[in-house]
NUVOZA-304670 format. One record per atom (N, C-alpha, C): residue number from 1; atom name; x, y, z. Coordinates in steps of 0.05 Angstrom, whole numbers. Example, Ala and Ser with C-alpha at 12.3 -4.5 7.8 and 13.67 -1.06 7.14 Angstrom:
BEGIN
<rec><n>1</n><atom>N</atom><X>264</X><Y>-114</Y><Z>156</Z></rec>
<rec><n>1</n><atom>CA</atom><X>246</X><Y>-90</Y><Z>156</Z></rec>
<rec><n>1</n><atom>C</atom><X>264</X><Y>-66</Y><Z>156</Z></rec>
<rec><n>2</n><atom>N</atom><X>257</X><Y>-45</Y><Z>142</Z></rec>
<rec><n>2</n><atom>CA</atom><X>273</X><Y>-21</Y><Z>143</Z></rec>
<rec><n>2</n><atom>C</atom><X>258</X><Y>1</Y><Z>157</Z></rec>
This chain:
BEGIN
<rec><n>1</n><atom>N</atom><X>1719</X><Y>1831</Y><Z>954</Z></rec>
<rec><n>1</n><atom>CA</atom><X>1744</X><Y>1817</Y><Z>960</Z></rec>
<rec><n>1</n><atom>C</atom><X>1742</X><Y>1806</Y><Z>989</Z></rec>
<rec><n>2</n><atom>N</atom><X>1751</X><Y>1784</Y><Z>992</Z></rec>
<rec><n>2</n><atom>CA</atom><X>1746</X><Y>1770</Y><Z>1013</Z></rec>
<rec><n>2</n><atom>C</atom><X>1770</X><Y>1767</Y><Z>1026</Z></rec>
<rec><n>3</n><atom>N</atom><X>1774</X><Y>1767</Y><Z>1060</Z></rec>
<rec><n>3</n><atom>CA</atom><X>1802</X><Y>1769</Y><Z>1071</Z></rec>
<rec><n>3</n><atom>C</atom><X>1811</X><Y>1742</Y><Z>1077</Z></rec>
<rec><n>4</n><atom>N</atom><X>1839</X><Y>1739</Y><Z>1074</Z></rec>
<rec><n>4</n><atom>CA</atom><X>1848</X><Y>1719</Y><Z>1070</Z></rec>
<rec><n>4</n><atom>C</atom><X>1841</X><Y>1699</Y><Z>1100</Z></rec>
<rec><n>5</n><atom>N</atom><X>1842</X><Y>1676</Y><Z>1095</Z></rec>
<rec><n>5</n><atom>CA</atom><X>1835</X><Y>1646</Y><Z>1118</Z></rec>
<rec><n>5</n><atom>C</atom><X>1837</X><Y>1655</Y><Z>1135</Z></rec>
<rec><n>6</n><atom>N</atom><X>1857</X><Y>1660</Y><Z>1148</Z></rec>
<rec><n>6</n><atom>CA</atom><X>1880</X><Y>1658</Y><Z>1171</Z></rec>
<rec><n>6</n><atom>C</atom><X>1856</X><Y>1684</Y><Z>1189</Z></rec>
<rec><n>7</n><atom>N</atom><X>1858</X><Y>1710</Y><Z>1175</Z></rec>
<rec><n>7</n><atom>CA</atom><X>1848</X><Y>1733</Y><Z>1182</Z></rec>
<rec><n>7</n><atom>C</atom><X>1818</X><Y>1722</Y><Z>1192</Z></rec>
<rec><n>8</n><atom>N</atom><X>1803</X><Y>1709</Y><Z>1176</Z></rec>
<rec><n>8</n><atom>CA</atom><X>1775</X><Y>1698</Y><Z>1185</Z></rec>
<rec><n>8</n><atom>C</atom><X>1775</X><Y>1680</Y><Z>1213</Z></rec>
<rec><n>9</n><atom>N</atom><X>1800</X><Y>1660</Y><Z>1210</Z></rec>
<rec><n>9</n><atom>CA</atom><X>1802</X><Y>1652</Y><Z>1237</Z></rec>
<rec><n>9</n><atom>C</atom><X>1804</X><Y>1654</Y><Z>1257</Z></rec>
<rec><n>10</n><atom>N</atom><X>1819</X><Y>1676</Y><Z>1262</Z></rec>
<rec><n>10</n><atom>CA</atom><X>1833</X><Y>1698</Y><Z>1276</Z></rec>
<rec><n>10</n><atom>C</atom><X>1809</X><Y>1716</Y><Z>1293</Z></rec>
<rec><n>11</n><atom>N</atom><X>1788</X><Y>1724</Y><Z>1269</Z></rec>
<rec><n>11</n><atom>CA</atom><X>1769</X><Y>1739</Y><Z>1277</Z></rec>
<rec><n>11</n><atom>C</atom><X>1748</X><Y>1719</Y><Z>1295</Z></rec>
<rec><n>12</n><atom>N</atom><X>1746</X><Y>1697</Y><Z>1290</Z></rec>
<rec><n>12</n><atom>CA</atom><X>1734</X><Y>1673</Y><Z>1298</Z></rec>
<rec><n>12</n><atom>C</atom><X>1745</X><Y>1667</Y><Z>1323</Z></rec>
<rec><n>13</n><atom>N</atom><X>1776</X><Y>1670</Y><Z>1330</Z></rec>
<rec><n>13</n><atom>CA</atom><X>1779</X><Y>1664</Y><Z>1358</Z></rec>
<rec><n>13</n><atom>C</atom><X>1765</X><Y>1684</Y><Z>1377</Z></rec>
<rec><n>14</n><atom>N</atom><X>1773</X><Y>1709</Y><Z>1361</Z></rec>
<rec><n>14</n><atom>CA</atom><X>1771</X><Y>1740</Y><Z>1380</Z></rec>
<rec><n>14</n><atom>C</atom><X>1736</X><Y>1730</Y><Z>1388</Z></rec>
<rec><n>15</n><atom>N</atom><X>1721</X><Y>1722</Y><Z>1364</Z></rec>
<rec><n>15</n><atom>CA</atom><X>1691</X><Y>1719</Y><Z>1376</Z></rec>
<rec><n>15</n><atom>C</atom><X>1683</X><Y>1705</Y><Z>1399</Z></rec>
<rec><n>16</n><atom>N</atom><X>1705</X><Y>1680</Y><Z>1401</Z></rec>
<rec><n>16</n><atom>CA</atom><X>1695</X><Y>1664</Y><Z>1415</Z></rec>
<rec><n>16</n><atom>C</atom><X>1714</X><Y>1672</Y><Z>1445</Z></rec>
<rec><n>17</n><atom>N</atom><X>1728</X><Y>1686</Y><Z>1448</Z></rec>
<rec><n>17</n><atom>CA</atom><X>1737</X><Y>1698</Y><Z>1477</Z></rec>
<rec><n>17</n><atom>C</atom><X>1722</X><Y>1719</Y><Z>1484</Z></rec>
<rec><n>18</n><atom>N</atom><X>1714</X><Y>1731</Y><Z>1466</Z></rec>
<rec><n>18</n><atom>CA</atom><X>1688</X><Y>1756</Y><Z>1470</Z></rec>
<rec><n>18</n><atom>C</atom><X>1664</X><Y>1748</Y><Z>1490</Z></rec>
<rec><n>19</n><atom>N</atom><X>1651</X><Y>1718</Y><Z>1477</Z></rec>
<rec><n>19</n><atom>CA</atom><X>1634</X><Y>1703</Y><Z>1481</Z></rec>
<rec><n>19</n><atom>C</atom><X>1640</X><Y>1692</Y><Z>1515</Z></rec>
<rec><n>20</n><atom>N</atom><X>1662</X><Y>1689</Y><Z>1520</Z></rec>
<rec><n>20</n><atom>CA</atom><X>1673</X><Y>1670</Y><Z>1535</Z></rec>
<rec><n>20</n><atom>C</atom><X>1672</X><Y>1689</Y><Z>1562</Z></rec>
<rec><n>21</n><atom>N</atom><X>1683</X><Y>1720</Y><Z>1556</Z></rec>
<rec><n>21</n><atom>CA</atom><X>1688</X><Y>1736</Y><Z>1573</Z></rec>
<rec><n>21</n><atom>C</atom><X>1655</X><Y>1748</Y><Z>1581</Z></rec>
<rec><n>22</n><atom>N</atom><X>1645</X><Y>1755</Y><Z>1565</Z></rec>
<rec><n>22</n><atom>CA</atom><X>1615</X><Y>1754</Y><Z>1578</Z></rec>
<rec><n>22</n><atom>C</atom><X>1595</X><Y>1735</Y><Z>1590</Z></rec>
<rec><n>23</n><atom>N</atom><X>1602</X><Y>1712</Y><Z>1581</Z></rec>
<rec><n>23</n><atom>CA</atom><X>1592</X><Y>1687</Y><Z>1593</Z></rec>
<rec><n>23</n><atom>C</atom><X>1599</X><Y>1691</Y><Z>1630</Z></rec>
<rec><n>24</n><atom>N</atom><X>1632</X><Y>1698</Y><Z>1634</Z></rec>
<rec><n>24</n><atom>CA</atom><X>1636</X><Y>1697</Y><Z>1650</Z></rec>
<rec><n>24</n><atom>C</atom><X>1627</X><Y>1716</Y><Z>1671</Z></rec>
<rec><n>25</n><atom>N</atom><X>1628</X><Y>1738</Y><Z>1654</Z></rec>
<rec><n>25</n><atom>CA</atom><X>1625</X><Y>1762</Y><Z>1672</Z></rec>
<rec><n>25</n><atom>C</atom><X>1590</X><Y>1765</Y><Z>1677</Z></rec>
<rec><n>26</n><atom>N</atom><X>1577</X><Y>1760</Y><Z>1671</Z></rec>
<rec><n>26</n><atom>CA</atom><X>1541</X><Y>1748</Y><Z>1669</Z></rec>
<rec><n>26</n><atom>C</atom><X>1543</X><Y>1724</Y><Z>1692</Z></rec>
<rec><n>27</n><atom>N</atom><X>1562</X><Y>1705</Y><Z>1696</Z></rec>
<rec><n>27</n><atom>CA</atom><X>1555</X><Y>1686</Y><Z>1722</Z></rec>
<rec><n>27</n><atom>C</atom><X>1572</X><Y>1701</Y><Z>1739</Z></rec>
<rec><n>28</n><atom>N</atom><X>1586</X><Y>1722</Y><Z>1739</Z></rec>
<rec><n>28</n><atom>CA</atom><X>1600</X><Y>1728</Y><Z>1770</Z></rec>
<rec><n>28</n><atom>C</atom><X>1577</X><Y>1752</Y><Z>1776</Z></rec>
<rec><n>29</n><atom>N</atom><X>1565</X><Y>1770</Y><Z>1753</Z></rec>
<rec><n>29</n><atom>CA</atom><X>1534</X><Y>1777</Y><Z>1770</Z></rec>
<rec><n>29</n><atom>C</atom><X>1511</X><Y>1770</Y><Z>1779</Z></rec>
<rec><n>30</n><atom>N</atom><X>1513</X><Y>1740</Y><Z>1770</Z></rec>
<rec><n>30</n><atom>CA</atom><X>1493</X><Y>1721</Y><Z>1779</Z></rec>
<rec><n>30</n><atom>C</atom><X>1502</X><Y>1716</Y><Z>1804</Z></rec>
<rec><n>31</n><atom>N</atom><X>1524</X><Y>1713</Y><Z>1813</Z></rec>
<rec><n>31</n><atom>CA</atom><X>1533</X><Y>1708</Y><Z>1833</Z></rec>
<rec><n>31</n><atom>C</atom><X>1534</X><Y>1713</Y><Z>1852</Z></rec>
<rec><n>32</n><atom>N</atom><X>1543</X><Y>1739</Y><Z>1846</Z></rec>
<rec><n>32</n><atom>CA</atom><X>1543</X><Y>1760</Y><Z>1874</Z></rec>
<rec><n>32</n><atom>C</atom><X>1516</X><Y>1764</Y><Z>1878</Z></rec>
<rec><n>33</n><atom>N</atom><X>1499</X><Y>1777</Y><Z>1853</Z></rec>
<rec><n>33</n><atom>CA</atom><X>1470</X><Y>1771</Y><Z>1864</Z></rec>
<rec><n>33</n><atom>C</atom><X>1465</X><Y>1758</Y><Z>1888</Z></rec>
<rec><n>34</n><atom>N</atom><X>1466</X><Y>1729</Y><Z>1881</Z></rec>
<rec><n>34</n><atom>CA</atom><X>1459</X><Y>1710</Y><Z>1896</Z></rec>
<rec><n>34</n><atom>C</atom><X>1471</X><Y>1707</Y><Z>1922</Z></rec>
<rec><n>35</n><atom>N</atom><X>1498</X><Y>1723</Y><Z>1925</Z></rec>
<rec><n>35</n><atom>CA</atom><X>1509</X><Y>1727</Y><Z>1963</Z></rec>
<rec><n>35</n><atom>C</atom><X>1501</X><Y>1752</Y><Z>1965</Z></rec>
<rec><n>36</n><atom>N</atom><X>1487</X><Y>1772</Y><Z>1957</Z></rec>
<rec><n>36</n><atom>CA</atom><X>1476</X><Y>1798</Y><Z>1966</Z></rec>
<rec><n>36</n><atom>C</atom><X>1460</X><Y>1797</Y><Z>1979</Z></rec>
<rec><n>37</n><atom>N</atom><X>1432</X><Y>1774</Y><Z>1962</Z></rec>
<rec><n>37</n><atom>CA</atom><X>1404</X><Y>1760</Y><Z>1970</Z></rec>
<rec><n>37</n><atom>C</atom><X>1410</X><Y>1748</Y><Z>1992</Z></rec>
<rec><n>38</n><atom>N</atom><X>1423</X><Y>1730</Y><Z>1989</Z></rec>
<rec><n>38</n><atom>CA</atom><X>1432</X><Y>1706</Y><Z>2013</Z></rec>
<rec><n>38</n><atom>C</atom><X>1450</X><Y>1709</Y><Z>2031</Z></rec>
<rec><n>39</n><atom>N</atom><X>1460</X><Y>1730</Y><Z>2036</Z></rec>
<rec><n>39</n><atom>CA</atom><X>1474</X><Y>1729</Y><Z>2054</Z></rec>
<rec><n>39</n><atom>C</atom><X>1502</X><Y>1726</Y><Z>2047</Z></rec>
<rec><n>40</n><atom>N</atom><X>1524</X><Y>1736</Y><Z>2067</Z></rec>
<rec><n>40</n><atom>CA</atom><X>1553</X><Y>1736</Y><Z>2050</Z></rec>
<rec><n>40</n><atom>C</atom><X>1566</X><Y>1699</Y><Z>2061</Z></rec>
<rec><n>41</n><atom>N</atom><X>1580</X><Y>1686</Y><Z>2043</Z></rec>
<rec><n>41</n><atom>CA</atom><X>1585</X><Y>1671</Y><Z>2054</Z></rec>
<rec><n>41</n><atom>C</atom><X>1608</X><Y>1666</Y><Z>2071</Z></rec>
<rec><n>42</n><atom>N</atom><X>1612</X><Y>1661</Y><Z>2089</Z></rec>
<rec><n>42</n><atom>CA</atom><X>1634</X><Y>1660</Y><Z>2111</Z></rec>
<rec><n>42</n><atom>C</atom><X>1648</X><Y>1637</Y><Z>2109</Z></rec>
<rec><n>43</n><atom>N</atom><X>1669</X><Y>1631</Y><Z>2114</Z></rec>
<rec><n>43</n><atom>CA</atom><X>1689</X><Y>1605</Y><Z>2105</Z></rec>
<rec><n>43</n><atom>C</atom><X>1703</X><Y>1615</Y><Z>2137</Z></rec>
<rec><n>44</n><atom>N</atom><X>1710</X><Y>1594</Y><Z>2138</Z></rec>
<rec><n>44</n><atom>CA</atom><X>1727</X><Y>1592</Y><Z>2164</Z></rec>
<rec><n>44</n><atom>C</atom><X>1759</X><Y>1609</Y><Z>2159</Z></rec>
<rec><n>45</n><atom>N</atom><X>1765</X><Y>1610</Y><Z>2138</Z></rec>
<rec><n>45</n><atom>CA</atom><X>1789</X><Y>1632</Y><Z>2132</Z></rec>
<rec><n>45</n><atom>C</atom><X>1785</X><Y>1654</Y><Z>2123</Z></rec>
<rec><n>46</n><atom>N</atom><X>1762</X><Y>1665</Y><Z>2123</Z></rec>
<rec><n>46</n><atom>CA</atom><X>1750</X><Y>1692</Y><Z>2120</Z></rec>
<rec><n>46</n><atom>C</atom><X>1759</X><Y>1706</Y><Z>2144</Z></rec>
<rec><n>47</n><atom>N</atom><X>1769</X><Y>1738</Y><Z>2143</Z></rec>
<rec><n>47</n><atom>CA</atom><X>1776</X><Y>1750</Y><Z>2161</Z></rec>
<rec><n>47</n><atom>C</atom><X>1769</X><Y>1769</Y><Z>2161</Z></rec>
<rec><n>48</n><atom>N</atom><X>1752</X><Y>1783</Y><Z>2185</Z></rec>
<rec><n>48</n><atom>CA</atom><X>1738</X><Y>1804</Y><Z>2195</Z></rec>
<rec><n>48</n><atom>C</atom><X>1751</X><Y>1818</Y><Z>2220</Z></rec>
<rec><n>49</n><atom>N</atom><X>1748</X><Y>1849</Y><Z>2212</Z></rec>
<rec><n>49</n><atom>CA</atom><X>1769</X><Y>1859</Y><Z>2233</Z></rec>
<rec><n>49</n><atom>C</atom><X>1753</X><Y>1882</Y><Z>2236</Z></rec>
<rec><n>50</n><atom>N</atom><X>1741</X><Y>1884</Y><Z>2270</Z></rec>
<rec><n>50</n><atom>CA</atom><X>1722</X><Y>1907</Y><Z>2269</Z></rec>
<rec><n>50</n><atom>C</atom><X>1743</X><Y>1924</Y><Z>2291</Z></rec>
<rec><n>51</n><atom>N</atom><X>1744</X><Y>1946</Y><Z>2287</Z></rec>
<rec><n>51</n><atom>CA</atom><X>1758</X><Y>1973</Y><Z>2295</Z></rec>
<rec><n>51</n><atom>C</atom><X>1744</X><Y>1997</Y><Z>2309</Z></rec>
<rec><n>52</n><atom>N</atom><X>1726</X><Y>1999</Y><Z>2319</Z></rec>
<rec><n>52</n><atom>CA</atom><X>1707</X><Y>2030</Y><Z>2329</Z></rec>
<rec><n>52</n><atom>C</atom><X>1684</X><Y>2023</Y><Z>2307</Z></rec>
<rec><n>53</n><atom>N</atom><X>1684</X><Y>2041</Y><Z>2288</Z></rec>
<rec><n>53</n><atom>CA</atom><X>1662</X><Y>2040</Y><Z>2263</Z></rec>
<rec><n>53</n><atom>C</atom><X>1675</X><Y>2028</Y><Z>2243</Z></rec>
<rec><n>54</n><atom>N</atom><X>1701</X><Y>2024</Y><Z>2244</Z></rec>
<rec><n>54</n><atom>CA</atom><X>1718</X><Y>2014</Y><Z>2208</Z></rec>
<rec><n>54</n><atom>C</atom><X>1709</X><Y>1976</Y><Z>2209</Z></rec>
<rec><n>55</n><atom>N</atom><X>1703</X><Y>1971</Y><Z>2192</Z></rec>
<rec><n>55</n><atom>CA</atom><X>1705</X><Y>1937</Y><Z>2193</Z></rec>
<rec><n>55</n><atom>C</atom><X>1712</X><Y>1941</Y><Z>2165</Z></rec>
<rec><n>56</n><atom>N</atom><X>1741</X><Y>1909</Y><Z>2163</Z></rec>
<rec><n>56</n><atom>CA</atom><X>1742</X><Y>1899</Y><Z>2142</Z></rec>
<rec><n>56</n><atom>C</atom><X>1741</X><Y>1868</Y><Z>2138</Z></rec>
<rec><n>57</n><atom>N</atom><X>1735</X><Y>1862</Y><Z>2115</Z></rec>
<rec><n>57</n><atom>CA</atom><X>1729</X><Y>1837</Y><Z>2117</Z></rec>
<rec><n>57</n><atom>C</atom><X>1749</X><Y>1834</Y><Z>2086</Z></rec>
<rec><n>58</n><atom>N</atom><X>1760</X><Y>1814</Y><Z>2094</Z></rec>
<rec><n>58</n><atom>CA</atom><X>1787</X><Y>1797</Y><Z>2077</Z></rec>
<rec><n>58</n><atom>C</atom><X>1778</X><Y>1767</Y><Z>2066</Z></rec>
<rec><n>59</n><atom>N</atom><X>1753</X><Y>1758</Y><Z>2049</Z></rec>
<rec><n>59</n><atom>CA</atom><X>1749</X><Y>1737</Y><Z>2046</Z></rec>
<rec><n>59</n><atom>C</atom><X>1775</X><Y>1716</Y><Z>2035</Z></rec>
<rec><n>60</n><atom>N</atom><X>1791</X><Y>1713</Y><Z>2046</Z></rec>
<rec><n>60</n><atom>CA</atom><X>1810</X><Y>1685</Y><Z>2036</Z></rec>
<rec><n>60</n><atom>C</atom><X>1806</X><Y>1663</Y><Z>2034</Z></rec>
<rec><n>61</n><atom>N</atom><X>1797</X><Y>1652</Y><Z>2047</Z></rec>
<rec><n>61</n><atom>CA</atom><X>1786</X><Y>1628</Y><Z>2038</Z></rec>
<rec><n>61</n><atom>C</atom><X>1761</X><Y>1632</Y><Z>2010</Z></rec>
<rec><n>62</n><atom>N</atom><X>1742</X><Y>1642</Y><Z>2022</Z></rec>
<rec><n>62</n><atom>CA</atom><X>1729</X><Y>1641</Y><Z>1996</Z></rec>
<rec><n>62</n><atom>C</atom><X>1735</X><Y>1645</Y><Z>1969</Z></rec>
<rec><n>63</n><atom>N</atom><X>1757</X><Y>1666</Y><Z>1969</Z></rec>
<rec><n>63</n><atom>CA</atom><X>1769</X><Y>1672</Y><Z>1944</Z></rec>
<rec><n>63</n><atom>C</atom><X>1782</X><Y>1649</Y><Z>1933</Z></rec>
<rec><n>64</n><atom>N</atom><X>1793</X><Y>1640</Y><Z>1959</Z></rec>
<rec><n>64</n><atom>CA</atom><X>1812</X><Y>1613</Y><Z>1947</Z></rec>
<rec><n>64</n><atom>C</atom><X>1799</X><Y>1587</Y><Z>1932</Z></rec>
<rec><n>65</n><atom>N</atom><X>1779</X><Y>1586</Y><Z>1944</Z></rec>
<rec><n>65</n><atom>CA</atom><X>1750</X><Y>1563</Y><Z>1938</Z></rec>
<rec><n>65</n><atom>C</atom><X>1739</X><Y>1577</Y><Z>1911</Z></rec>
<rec><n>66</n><atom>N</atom><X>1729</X><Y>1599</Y><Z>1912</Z></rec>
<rec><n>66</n><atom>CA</atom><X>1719</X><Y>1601</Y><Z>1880</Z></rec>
<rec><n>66</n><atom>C</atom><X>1741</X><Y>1607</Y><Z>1849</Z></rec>
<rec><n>67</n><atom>N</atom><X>1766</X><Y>1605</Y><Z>1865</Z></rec>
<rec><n>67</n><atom>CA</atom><X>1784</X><Y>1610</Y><Z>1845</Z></rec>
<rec><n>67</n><atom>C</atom><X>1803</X><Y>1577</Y><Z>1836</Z></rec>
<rec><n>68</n><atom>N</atom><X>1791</X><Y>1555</Y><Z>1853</Z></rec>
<rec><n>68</n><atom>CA</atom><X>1791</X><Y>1531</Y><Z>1845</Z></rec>
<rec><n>68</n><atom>C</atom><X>1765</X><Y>1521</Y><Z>1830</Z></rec>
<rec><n>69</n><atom>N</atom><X>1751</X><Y>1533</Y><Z>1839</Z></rec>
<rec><n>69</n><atom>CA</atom><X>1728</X><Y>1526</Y><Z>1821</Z></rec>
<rec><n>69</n><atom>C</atom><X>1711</X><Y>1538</Y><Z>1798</Z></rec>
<rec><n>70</n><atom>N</atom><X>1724</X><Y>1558</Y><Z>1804</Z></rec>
<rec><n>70</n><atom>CA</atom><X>1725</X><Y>1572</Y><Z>1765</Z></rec>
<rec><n>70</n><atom>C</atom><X>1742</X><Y>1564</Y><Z>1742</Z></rec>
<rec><n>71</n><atom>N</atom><X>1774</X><Y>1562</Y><Z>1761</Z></rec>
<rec><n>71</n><atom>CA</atom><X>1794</X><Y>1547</Y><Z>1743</Z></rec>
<rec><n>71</n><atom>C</atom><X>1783</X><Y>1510</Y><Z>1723</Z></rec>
<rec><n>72</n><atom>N</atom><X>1765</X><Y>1502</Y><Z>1746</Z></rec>
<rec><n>72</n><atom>CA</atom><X>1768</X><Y>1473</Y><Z>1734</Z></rec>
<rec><n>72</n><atom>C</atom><X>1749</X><Y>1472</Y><Z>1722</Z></rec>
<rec><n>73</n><atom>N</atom><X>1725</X><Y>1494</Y><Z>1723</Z></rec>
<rec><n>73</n><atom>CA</atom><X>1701</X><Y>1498</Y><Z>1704</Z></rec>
<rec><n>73</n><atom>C</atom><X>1704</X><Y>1507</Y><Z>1675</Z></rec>
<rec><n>74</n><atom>N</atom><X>1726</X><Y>1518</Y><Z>1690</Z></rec>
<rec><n>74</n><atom>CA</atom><X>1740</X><Y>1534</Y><Z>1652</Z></rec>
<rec><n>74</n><atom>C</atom><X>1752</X><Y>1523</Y><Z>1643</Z></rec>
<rec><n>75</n><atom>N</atom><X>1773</X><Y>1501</Y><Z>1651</Z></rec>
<rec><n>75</n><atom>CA</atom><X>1791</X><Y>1484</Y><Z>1639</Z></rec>
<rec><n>75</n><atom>C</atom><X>1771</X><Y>1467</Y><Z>1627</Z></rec>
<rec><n>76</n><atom>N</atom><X>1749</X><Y>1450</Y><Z>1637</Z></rec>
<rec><n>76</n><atom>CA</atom><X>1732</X><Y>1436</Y><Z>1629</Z></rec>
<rec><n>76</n><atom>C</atom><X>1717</X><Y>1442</Y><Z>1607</Z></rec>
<rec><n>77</n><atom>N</atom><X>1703</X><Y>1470</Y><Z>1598</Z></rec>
<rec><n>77</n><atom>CA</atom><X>1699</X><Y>1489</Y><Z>1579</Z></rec>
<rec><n>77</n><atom>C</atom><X>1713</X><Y>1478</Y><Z>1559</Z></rec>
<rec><n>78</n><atom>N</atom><X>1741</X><Y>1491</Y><Z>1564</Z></rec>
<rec><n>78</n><atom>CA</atom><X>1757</X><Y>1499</Y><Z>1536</Z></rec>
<rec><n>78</n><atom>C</atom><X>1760</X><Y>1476</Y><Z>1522</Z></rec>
<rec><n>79</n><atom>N</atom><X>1768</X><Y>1452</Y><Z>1545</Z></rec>
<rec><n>79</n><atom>CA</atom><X>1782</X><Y>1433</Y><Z>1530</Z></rec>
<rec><n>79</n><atom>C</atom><X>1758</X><Y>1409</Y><Z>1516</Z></rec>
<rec><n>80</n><atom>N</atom><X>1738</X><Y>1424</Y><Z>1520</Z></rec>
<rec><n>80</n><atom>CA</atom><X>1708</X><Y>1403</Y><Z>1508</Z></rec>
<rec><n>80</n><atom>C</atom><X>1719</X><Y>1422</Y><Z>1484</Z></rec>
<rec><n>81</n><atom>N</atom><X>1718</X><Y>1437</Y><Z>1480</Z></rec>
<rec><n>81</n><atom>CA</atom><X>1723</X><Y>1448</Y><Z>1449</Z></rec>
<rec><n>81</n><atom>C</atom><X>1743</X><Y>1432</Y><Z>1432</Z></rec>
């Protein structure tokens, strides 16, 4: 017995966000890789705060920059589908 359309479809989306979420999560360890190797990258709104021995570092800008540029890579993605 075979499950009805809808249920096949259904299972077909779940595959392809499965797909989608490891795709992603595979280029953000490519990534970091590649600022581990290379060095961290510094943006002019990156904020570093050294204290005795404590340093923290607050990347904002960079966050802000790769979170415009994941958004329009993924929008671009989906909507080729």
């Amino acid at each position: 017995m075979h499950p009805p359309a809808d249920a096949r479809s259904w299972r077909h989306e779940v595959s392809d966000v499965g797909r989608l979420v490891l795709t992603v999560g595979v280029l953000m360890v490519v990534l970091g890789g590649a600022l581990m190797l290379f060095g961290r990258l510094h943006l002019p709104g990156d904020l570093t705060i050294r204290r005795g021995n404590l340093t923290i570092y607050a990347p904002l800008a960079t966050s802000l920059v790769l979170s415009v540029v994941l958004t329009v890579v993924l929008n671009l993605l989906l909507r080729a589908r």
